[in-house]
PyMOL Python script that loads the backbone (N, CA, C, O; Angstrom):
from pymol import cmd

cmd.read_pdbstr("""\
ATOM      1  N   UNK A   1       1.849  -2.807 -26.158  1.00  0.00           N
ATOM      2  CA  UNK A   1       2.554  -3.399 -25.035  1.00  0.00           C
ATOM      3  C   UNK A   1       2.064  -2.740 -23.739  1.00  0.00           C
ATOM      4  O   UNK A   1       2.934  -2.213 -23.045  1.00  0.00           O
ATOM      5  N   UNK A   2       0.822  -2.696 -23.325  1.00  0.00           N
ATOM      6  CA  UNK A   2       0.098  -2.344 -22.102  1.00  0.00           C
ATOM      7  C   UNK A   2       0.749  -2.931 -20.542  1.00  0.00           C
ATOM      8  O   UNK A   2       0.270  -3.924 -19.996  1.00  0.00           O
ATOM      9  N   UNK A   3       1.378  -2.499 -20.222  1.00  0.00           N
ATOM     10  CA  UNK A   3       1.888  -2.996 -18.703  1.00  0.00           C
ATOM     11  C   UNK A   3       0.830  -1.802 -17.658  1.00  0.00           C
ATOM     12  O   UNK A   3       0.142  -0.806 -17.883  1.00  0.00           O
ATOM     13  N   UNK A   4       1.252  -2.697 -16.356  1.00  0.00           N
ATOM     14  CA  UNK A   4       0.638  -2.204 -14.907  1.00  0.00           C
ATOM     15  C   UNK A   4       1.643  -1.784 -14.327  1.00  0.00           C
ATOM     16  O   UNK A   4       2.702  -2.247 -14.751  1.00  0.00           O
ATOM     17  N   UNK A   5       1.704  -1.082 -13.519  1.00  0.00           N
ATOM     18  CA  UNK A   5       2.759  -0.836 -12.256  1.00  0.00           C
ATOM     19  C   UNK A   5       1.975  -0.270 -11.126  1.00  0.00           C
ATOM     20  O   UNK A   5       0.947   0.398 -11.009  1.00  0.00           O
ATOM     21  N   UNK A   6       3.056  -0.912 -10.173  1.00  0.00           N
ATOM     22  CA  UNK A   6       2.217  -0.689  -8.965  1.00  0.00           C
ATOM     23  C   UNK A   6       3.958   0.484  -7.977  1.00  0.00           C
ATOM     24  O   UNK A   6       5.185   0.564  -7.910  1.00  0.00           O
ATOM     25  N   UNK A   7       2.994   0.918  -7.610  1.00  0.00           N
ATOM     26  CA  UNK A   7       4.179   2.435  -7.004  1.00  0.00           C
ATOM     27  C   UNK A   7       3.496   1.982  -5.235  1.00  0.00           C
ATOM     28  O   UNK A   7       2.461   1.407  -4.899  1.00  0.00           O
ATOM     29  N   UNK A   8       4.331   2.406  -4.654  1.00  0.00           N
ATOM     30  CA  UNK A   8       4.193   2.413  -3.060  1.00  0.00           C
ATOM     31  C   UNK A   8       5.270   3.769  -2.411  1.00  0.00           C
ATOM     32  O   UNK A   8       6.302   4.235  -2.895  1.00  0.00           O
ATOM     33  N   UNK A   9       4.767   4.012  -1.549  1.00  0.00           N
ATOM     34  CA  UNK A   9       5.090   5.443  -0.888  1.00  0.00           C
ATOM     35  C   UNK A   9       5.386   5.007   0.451  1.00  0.00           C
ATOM     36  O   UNK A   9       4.991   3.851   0.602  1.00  0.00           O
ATOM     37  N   UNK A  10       5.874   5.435   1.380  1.00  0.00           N
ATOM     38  CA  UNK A  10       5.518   4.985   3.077  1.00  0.00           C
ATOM     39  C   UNK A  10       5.825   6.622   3.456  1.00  0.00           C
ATOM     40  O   UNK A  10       6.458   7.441   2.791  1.00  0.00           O
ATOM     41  N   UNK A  11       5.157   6.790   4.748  1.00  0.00           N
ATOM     42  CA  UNK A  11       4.910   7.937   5.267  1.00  0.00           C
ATOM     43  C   UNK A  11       5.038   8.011   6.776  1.00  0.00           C
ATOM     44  O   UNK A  11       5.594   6.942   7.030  1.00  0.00           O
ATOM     45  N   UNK A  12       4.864   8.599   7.854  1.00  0.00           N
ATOM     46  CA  UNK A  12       4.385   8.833   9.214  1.00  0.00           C
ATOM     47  C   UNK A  12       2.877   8.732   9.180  1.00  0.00           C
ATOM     48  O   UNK A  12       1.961   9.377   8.671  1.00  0.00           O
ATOM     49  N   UNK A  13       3.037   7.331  10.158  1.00  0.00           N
ATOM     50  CA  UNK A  13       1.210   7.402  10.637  1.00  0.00           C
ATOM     51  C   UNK A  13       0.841   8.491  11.180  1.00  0.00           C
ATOM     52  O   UNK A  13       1.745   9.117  11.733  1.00  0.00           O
ATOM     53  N   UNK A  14      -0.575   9.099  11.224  1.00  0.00           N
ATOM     54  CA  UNK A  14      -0.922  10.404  12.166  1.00  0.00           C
ATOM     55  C   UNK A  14      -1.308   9.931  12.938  1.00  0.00           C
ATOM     56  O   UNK A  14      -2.114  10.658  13.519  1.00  0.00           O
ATOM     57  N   UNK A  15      -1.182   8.784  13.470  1.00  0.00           N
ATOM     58  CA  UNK A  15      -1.817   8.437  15.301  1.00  0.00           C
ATOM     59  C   UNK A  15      -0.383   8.095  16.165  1.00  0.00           C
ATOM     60  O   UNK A  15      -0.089   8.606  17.246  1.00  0.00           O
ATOM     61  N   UNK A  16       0.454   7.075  15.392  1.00  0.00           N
ATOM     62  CA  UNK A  16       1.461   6.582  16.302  1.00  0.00           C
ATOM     63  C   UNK A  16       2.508   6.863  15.360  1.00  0.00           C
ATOM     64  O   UNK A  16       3.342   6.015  15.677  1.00  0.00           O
ATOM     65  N   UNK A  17       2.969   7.479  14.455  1.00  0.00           N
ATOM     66  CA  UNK A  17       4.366   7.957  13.762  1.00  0.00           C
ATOM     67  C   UNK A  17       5.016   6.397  13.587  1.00  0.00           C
ATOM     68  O   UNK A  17       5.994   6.328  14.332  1.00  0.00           O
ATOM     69  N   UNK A  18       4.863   5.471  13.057  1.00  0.00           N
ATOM     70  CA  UNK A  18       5.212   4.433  12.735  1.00  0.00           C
ATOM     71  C   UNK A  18       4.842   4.062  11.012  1.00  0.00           C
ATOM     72  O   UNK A  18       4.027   4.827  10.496  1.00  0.00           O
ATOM     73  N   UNK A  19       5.341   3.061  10.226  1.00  0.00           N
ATOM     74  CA  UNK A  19       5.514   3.725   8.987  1.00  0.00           C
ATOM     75  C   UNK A  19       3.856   2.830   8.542  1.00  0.00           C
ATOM     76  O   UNK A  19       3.471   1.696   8.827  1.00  0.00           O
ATOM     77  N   UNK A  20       3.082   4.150   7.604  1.00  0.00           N
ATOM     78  CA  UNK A  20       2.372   3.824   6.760  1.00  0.00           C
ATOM     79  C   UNK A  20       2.093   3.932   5.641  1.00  0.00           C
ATOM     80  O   UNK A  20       1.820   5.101   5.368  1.00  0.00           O
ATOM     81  N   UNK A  21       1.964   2.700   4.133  1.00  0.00           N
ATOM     82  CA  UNK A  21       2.045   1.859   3.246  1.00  0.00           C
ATOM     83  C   UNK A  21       1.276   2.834   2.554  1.00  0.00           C
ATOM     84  O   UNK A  21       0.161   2.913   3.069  1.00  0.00           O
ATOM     85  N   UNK A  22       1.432   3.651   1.539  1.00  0.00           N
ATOM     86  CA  UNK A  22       0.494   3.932   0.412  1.00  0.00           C
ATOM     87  C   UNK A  22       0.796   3.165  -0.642  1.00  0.00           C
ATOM     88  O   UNK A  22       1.950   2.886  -0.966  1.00  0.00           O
ATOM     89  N   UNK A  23      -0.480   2.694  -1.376  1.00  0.00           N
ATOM     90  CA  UNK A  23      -0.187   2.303  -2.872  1.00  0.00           C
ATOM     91  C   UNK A  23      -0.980   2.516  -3.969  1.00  0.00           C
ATOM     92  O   UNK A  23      -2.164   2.830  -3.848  1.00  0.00           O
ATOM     93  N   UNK A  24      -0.333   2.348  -5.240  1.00  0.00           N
ATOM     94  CA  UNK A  24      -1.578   2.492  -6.387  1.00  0.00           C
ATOM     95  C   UNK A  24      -0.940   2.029  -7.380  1.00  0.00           C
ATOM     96  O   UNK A  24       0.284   2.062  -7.503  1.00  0.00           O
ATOM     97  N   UNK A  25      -2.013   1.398  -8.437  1.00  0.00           N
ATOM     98  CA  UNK A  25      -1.515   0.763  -9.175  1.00  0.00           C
ATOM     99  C   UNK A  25      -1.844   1.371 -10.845  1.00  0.00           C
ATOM    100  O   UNK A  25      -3.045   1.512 -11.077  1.00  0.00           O
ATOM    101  N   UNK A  26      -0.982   1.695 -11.877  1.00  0.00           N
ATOM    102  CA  UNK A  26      -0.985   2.625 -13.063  1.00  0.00           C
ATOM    103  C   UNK A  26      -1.122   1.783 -14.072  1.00  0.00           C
ATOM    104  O   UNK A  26      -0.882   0.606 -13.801  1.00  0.00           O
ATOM    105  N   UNK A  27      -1.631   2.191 -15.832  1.00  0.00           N
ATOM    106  CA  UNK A  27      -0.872   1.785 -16.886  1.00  0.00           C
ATOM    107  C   UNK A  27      -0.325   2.174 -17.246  1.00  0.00           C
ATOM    108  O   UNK A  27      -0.130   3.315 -16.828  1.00  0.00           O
ATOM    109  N   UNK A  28       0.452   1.724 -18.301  1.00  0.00           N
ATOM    110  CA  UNK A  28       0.941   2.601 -19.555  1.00  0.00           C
ATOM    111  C   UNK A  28       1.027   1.573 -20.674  1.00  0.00           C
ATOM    112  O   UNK A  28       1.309   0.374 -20.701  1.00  0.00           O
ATOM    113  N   UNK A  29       0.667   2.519 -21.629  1.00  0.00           N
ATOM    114  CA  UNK A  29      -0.047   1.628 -23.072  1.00  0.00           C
ATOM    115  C   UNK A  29       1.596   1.221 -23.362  1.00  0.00           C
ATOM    116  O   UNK A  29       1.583   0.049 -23.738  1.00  0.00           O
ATOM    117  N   UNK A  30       2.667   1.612 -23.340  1.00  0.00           N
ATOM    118  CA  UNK A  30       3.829   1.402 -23.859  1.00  0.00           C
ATOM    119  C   UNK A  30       4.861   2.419 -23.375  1.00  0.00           C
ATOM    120  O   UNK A  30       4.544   3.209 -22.486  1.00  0.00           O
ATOM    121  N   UNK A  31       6.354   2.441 -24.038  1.00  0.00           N
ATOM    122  CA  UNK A  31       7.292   2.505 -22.672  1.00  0.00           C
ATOM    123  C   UNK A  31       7.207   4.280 -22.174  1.00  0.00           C
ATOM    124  O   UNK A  31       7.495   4.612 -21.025  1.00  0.00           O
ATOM    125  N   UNK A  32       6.773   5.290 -23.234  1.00  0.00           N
ATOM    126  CA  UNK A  32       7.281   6.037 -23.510  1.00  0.00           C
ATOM    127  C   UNK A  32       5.297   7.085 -22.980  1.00  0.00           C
ATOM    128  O   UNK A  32       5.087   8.275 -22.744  1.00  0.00           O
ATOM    129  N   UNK A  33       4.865   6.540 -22.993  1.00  0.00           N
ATOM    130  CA  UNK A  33       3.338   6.854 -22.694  1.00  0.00           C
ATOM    131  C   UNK A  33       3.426   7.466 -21.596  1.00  0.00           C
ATOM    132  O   UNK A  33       4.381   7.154 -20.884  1.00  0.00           O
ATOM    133  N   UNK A  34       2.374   8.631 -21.053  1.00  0.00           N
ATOM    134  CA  UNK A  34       1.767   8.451 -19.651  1.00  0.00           C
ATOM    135  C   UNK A  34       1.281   7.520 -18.563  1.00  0.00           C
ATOM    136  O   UNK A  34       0.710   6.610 -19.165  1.00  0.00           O
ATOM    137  N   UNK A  35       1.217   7.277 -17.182  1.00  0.00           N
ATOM    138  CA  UNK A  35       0.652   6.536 -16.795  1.00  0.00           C
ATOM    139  C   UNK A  35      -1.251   6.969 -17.129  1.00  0.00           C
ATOM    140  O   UNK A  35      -1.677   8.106 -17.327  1.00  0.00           O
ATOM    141  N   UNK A  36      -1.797   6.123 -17.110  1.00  0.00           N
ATOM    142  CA  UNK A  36      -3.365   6.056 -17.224  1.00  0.00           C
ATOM    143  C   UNK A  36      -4.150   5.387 -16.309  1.00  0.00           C
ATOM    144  O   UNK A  36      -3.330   4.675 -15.729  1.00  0.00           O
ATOM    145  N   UNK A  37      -5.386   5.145 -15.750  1.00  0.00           N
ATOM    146  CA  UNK A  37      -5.629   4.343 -15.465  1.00  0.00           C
ATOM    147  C   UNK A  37      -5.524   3.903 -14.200  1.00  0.00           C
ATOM    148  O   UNK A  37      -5.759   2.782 -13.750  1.00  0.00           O
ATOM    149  N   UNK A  38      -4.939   5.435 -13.360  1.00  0.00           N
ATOM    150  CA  UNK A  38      -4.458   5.187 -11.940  1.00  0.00           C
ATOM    151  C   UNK A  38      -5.467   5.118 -10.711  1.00  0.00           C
ATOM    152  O   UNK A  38      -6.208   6.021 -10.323  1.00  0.00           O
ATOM    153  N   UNK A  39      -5.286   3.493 -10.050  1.00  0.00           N
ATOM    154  CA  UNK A  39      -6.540   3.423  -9.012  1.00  0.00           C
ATOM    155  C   UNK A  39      -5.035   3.479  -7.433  1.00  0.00           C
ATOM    156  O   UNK A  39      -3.903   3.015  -7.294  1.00  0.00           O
ATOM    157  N   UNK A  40      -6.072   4.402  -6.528  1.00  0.00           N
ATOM    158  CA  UNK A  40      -5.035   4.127  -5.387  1.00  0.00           C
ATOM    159  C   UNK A  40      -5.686   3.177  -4.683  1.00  0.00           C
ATOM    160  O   UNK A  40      -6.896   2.978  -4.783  1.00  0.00           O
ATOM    161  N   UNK A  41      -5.065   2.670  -4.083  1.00  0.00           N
ATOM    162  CA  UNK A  41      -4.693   1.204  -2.922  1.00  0.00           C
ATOM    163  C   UNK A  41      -5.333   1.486  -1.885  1.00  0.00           C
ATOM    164  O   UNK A  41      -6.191   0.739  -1.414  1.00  0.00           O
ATOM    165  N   UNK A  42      -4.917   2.881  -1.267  1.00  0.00           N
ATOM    166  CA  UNK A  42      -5.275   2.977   0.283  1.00  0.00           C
ATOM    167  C   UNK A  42      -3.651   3.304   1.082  1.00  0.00           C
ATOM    168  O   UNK A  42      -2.560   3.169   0.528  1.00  0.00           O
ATOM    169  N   UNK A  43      -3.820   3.628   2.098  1.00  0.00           N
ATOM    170  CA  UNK A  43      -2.698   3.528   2.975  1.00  0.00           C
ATOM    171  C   UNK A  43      -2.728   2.830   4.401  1.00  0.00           C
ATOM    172  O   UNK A  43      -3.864   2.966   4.855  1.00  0.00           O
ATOM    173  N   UNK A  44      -1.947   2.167   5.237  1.00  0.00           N
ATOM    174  CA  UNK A  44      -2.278   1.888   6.087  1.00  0.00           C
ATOM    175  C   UNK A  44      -1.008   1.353   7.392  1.00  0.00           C
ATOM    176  O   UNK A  44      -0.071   0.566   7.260  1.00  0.00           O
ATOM    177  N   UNK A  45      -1.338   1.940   8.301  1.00  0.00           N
ATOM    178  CA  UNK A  45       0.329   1.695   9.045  1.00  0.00           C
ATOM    179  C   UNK A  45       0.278   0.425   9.393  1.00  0.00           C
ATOM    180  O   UNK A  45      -0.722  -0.138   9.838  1.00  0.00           O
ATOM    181  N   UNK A  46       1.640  -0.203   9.155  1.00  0.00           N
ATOM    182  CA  UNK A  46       2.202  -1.303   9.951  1.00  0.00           C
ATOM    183  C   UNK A  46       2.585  -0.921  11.281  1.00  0.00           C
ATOM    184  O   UNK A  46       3.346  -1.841  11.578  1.00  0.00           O
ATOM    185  N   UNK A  47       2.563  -0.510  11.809  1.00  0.00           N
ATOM    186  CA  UNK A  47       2.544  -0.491  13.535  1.00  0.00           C
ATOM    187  C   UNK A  47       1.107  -1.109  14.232  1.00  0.00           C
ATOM    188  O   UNK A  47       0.835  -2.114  14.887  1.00  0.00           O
ATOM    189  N   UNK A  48       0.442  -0.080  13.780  1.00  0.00           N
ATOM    190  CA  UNK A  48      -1.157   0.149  14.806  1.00  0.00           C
ATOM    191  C   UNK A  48      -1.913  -0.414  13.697  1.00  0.00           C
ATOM    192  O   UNK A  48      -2.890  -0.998  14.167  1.00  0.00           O
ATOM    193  N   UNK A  49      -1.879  -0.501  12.263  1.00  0.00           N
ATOM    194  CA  UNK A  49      -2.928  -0.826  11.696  1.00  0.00           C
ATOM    195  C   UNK A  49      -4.291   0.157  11.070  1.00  0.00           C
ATOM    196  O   UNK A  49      -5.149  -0.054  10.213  1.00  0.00           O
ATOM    197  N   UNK A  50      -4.007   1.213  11.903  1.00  0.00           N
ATOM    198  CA  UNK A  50      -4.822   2.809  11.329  1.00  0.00           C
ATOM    199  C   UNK A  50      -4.648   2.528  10.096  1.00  0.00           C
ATOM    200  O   UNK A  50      -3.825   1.771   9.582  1.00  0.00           O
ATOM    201  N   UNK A  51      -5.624   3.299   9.535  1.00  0.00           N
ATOM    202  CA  UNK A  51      -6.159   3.466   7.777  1.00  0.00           C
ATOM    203  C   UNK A  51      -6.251   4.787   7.739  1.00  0.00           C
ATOM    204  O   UNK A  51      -7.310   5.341   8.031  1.00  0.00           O
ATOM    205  N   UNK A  52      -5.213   5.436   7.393  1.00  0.00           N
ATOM    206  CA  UNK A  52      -5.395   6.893   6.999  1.00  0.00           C
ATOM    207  C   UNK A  52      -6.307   7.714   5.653  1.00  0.00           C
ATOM    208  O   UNK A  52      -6.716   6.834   4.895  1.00  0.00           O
ATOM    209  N   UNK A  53      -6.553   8.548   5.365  1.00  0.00           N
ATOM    210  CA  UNK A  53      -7.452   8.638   4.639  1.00  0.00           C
ATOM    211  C   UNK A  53      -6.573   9.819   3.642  1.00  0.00           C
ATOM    212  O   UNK A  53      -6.879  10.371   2.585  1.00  0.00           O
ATOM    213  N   UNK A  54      -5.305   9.908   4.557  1.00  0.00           N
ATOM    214  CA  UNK A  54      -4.634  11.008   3.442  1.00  0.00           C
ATOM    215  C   UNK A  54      -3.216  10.890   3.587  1.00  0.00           C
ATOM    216  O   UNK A  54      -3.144  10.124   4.548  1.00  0.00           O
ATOM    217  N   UNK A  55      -2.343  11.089   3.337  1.00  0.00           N
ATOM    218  CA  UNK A  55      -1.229  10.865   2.959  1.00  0.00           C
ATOM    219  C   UNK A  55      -0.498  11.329   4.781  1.00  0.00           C
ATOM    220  O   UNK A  55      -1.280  11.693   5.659  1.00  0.00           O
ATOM    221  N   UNK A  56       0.246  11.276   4.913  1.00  0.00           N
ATOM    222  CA  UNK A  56       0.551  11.720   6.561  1.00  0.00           C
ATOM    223  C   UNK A  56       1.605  12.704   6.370  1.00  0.00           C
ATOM    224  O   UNK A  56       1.420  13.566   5.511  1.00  0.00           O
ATOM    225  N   UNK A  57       2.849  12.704   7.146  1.00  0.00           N
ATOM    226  CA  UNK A  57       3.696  13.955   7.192  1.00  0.00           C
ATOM    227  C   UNK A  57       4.584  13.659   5.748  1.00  0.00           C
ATOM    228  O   UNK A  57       5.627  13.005   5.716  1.00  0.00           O
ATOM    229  N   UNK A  58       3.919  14.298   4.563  1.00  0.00           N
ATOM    230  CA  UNK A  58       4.526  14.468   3.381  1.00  0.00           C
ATOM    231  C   UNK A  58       6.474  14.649   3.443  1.00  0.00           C
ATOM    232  O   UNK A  58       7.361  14.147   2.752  1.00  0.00           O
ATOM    233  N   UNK A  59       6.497  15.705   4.743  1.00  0.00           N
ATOM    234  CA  UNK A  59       8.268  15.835   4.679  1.00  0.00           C
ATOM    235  C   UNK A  59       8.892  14.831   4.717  1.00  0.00           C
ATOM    236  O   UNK A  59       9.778  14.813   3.862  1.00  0.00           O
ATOM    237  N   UNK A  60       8.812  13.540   5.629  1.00  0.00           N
ATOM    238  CA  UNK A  60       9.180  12.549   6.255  1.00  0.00           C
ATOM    239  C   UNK A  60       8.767  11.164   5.095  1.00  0.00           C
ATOM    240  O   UNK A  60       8.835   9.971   5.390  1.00  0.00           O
ATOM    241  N   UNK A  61       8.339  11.737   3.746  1.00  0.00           N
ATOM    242  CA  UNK A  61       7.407  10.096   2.756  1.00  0.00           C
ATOM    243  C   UNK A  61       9.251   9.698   2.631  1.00  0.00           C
ATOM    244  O   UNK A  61      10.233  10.426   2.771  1.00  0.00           O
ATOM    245  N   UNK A  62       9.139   8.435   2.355  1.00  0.00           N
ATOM    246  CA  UNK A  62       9.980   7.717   1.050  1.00  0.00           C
ATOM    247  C   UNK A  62       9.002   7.431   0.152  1.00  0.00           C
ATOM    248  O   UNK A  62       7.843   7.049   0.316  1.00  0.00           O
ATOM    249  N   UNK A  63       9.726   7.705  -0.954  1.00  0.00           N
ATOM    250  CA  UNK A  63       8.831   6.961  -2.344  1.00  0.00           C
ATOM    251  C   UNK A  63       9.559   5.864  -3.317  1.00  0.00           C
ATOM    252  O   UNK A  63      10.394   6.242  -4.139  1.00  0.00           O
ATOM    253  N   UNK A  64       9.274   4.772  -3.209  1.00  0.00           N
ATOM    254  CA  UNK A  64      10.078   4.095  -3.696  1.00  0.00           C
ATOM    255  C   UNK A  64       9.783   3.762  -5.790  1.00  0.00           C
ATOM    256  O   UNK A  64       8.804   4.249  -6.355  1.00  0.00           O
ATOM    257  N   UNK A  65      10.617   3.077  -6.393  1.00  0.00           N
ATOM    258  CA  UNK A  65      10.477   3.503  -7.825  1.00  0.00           C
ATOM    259  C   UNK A  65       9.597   2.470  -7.960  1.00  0.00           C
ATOM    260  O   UNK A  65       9.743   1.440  -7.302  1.00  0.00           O
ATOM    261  N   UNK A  66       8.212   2.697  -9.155  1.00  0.00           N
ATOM    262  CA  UNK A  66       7.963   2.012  -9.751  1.00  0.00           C
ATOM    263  C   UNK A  66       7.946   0.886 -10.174  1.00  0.00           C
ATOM    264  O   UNK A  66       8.053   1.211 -11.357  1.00  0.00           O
ATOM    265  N   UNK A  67       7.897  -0.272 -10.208  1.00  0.00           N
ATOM    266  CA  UNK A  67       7.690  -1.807 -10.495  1.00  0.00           C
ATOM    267  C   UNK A  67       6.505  -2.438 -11.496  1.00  0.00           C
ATOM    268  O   UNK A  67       5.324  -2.222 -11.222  1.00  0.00           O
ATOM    269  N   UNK A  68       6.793  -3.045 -12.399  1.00  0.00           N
ATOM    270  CA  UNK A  68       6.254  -3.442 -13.513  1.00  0.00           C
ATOM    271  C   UNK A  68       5.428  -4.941 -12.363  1.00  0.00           C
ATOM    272  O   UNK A  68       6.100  -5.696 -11.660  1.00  0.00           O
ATOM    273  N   UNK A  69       3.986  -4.984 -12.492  1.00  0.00           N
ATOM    274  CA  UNK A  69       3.140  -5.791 -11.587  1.00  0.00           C
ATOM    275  C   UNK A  69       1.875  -6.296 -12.634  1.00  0.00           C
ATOM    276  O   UNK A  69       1.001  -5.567 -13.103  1.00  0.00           O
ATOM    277  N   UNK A  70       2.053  -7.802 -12.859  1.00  0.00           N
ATOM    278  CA  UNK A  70       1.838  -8.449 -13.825  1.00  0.00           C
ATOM    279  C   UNK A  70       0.069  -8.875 -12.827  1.00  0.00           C
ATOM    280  O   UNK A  70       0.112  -8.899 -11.597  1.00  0.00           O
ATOM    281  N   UNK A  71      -1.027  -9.106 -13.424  1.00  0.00           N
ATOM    282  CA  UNK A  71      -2.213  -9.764 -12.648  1.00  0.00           C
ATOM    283  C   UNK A  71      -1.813 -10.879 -12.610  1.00  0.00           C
ATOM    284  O   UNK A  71      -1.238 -11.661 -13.366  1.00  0.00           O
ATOM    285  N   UNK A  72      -2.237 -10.860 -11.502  1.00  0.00           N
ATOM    286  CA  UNK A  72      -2.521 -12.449 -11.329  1.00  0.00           C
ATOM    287  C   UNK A  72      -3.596 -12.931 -10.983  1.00  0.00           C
ATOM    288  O   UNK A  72      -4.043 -12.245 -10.064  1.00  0.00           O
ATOM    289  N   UNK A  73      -4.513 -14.078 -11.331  1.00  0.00           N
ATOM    290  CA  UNK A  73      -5.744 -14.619 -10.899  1.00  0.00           C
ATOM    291  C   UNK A  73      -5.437 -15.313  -9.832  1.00  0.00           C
ATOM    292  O   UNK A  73      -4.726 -16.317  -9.843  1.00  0.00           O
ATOM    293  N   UNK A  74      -6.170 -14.611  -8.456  1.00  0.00           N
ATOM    294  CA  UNK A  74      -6.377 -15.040  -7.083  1.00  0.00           C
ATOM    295  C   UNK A  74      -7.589 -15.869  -6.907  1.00  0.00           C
ATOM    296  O   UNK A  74      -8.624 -15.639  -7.532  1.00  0.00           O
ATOM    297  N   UNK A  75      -7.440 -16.996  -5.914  1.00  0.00           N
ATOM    298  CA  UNK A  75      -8.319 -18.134  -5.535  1.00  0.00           C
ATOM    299  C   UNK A  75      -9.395 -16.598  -5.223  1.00  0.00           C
ATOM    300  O   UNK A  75      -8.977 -15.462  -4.998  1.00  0.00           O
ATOM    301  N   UNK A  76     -10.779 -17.034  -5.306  1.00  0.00           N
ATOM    302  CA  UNK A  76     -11.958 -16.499  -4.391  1.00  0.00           C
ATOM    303  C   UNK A  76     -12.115 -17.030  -3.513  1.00  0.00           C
ATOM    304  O   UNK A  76     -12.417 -18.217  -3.388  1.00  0.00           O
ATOM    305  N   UNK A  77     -11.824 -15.732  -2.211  1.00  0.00           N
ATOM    306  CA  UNK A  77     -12.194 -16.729  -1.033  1.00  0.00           C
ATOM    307  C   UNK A  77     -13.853 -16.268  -0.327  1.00  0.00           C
ATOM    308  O   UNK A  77     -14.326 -16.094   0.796  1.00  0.00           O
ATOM    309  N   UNK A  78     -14.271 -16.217  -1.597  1.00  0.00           N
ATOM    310  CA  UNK A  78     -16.071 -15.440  -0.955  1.00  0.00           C
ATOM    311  C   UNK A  78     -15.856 -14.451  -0.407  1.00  0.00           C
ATOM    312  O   UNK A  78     -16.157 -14.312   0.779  1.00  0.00           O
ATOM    313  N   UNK A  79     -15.084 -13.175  -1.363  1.00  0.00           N
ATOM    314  CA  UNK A  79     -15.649 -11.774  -0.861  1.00  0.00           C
ATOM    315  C   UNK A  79     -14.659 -11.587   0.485  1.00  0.00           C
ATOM    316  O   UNK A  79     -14.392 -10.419   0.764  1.00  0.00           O
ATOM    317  N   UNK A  80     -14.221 -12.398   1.147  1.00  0.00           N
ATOM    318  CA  UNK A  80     -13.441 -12.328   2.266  1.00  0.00           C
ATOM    319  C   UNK A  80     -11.631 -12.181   2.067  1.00  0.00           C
ATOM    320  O   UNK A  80     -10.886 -13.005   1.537  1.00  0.00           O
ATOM    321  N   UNK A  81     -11.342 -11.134   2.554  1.00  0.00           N
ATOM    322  CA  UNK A  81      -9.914 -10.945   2.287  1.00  0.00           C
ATOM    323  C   UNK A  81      -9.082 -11.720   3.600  1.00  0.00           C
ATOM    324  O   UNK A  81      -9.738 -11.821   4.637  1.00  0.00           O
ATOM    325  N   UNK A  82      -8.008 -12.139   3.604  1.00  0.00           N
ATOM    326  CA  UNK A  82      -7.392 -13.171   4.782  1.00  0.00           C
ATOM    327  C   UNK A  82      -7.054 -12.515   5.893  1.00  0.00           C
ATOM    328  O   UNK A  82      -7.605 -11.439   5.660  1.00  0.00           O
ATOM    329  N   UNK A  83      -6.639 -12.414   6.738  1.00  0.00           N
ATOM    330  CA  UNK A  83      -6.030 -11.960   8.148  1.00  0.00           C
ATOM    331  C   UNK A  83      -5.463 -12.295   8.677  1.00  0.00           C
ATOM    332  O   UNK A  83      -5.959 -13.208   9.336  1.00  0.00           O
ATOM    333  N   UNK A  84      -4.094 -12.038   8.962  1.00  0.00           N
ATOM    334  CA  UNK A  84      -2.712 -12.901   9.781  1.00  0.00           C
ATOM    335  C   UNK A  84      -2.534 -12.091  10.756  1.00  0.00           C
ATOM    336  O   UNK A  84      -2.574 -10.862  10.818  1.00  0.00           O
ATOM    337  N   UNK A  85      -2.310 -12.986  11.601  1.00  0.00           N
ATOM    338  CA  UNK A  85      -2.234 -12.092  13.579  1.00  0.00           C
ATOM    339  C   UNK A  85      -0.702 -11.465  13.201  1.00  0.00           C
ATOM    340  O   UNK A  85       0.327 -11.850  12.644  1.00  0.00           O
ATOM    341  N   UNK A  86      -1.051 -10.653  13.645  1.00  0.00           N
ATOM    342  CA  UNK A  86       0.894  -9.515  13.821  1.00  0.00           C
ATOM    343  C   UNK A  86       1.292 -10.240  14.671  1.00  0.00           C
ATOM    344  O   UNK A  86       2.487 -10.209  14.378  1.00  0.00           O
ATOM    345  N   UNK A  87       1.194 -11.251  15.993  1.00  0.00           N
ATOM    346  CA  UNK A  87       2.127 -12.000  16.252  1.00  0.00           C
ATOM    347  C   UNK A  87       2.640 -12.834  15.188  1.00  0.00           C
ATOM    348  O   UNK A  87       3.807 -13.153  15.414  1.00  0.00           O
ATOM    349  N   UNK A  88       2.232 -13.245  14.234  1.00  0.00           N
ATOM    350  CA  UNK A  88       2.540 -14.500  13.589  1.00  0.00           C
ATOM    351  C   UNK A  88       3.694 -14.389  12.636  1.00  0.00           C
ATOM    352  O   UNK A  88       4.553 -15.213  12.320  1.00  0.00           O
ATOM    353  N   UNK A  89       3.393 -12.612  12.101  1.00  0.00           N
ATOM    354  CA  UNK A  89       4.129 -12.241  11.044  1.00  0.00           C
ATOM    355  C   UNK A  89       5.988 -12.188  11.368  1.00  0.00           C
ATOM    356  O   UNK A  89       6.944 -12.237  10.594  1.00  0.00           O
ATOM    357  N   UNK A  90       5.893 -12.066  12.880  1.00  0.00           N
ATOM    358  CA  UNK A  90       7.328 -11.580  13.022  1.00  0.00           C
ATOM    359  C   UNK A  90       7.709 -13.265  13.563  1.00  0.00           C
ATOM    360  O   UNK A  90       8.712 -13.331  14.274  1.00  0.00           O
ATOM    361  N   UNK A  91       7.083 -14.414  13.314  1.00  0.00           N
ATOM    362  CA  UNK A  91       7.741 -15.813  13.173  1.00  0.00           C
ATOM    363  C   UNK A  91       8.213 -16.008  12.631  1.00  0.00           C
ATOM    364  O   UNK A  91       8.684 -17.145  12.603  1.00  0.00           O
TER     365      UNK A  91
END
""", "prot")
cmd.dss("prot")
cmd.show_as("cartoon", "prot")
cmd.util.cbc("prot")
cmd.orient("prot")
C-alpha cells in the first residue's frame, strides 16, 4: 500500500518577511513505514515572489501536518509551467 504525501512548511521570507511556501513530497511503502523517497519542492514567498534557497527564520516556521497526495497526470504544456498575474489571483 505505497502512498505519497506531500508536507508544506511556511516561514519568513529573508528579503520582505512575508510568508514563504516550503514543500516536499515523501513515500511510505505502508502505514507504519518510514517516509522514503523524499524530493523537496523548493520554497518561495507569496508576497515578493523571492525563491529562497534555505529555509528562512526557522523560529517564526508553521509546519502544517502531512496530507496523503495522490498523482495525477497533468496536460503537457511543452516544458512550460503557467503564470497567473498576482493581480488576478486576489479576483
Amino acid at each position: 500500500m505505497r502512498k505519497q504525501y506531500l508536507h508544506l512548511s511556511v516561514y519568513c521570507c529573508d528579503r520582505c518577511d512575508g510568508p514563504a511556501v516550503a514543500g516536499s513530497l515523501a513515500v511510505r511503502e505502508n502505514e507504519i513505514s518510514k517516509e522514503t523517497d523524499i524530493r523537496v519542492v523548493g520554497e518561495m514567498c507569496l508576497s515578493c515572489g523571492h525563491r529562497q534557497k534555505h529555509t528562512g527564520n526557522a523560529k517564526i516556521a508553521r509546519h502544517f501536518l502531512p496530507v496523503e497526495w495522490q498523482p495525477v497526470t497533468a496536460p503537457n504544456h511543452g516544458g512550460v509551467t503557467p503564470y497567473v498575474e498576482p493581480d488576478l489571483v486576489s479576483r
